[in-house]
N, C-alpha and C positions, 0 to 999 in steps of 0.2 A: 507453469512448472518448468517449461524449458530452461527459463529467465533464472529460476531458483536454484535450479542444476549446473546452469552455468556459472554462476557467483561461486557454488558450491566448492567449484572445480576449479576455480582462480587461483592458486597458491597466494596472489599477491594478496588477496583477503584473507587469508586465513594468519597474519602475521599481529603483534599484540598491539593495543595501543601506544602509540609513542614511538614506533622503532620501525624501522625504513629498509625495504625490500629491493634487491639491487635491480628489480627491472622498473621498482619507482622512479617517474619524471617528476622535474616541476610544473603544476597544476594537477598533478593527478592525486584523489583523495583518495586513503584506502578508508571501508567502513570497520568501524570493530563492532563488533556483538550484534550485529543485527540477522545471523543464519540461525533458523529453529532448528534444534535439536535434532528434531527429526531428518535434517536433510543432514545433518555431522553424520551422524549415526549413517548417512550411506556412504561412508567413504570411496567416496566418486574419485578417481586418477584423472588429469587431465590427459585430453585425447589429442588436443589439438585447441591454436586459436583463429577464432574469426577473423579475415582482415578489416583493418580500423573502415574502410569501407563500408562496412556491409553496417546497417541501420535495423535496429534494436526497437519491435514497439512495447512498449512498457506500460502499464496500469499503475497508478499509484490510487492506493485503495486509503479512504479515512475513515477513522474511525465514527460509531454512532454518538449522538450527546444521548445522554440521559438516559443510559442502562435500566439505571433502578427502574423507572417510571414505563420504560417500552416492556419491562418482563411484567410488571404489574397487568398495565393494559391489555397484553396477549393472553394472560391468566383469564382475566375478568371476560375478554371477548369470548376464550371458548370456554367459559362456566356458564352453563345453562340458569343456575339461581343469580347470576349479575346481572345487575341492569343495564350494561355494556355488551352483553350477548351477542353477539353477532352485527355488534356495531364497529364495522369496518372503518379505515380512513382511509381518505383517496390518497393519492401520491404526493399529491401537495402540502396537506395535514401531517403525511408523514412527515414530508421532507420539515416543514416549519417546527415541529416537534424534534424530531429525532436526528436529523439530516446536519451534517459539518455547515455549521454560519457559513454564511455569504463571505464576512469578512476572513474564516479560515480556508477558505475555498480558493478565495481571492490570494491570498499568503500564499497557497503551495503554489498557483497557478503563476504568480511574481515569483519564485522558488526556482520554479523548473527554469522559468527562461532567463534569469539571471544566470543559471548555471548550463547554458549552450542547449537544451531541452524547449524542442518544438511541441506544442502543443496543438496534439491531431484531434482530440475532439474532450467535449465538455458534458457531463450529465446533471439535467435536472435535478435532480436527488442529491448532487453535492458528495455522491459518497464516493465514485472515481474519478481522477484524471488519466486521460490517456494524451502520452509522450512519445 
């Protein structure tokens, strides 16, 4: 939440696509559209900035494959007339199932450190990276 608070607070993001904020350098990318509503709606002031020093741990969260089929399966596991019933999958089934490919895993994780992002740790499940 801090992470989402702070972005919040950047004036330098909050500027439209295409159009360039006088504390923009060159390599630095501003994002557009990417702050939920929810955090507009606090209209957070900036208080102050970090200095460039100070190291940022970040999650980059992916999304599930196969929505349809995981709301299905979760139906059928807790209906007592399915024959799925209370037939769990272990973490691995999940992951091969429902869990971001290997290959998109691989992408964000090529992603991050193309773009100066260390990569502090990897999970099983494919569904974060932490940077």
């Amino acid at each position: 939440m801090a992470v989402l608070l702070g972005l919040a607070a950047n004036p330098d993001l909050h500027s439209a696509p295409g159009t360039t904020n006088q504390s923009q350098t060159v390599g630095r990318q501003t994002l557009g559209g990417h702050i939920p509503q929810a955090v507009k709606n606090l209209n957070l002031q900036l208080v102050d900035r970090e200095p460039g020093s100070k190291r940022l741990q970040l999650a980059i969260g992916l999304p599930l494959r196969n929505q349809e089929a995981l709301n299905t399966l979760l139906e059928e596991i807790y209906d007592p007339a399915s024959p799925y019933f209370r037939h769990y999958l272990t973490p691995e089934q999940f992951t091969e199932l429902f869990g971001p490919t290997e290959q998109d895993y691989e992408a964000i994780i090529a992603f991050a450190k193309a773009n100066g992002f260390t990569v502090t740790a990897t999970h099983p499940n494919r569904v974060v990276l932490d940077v």
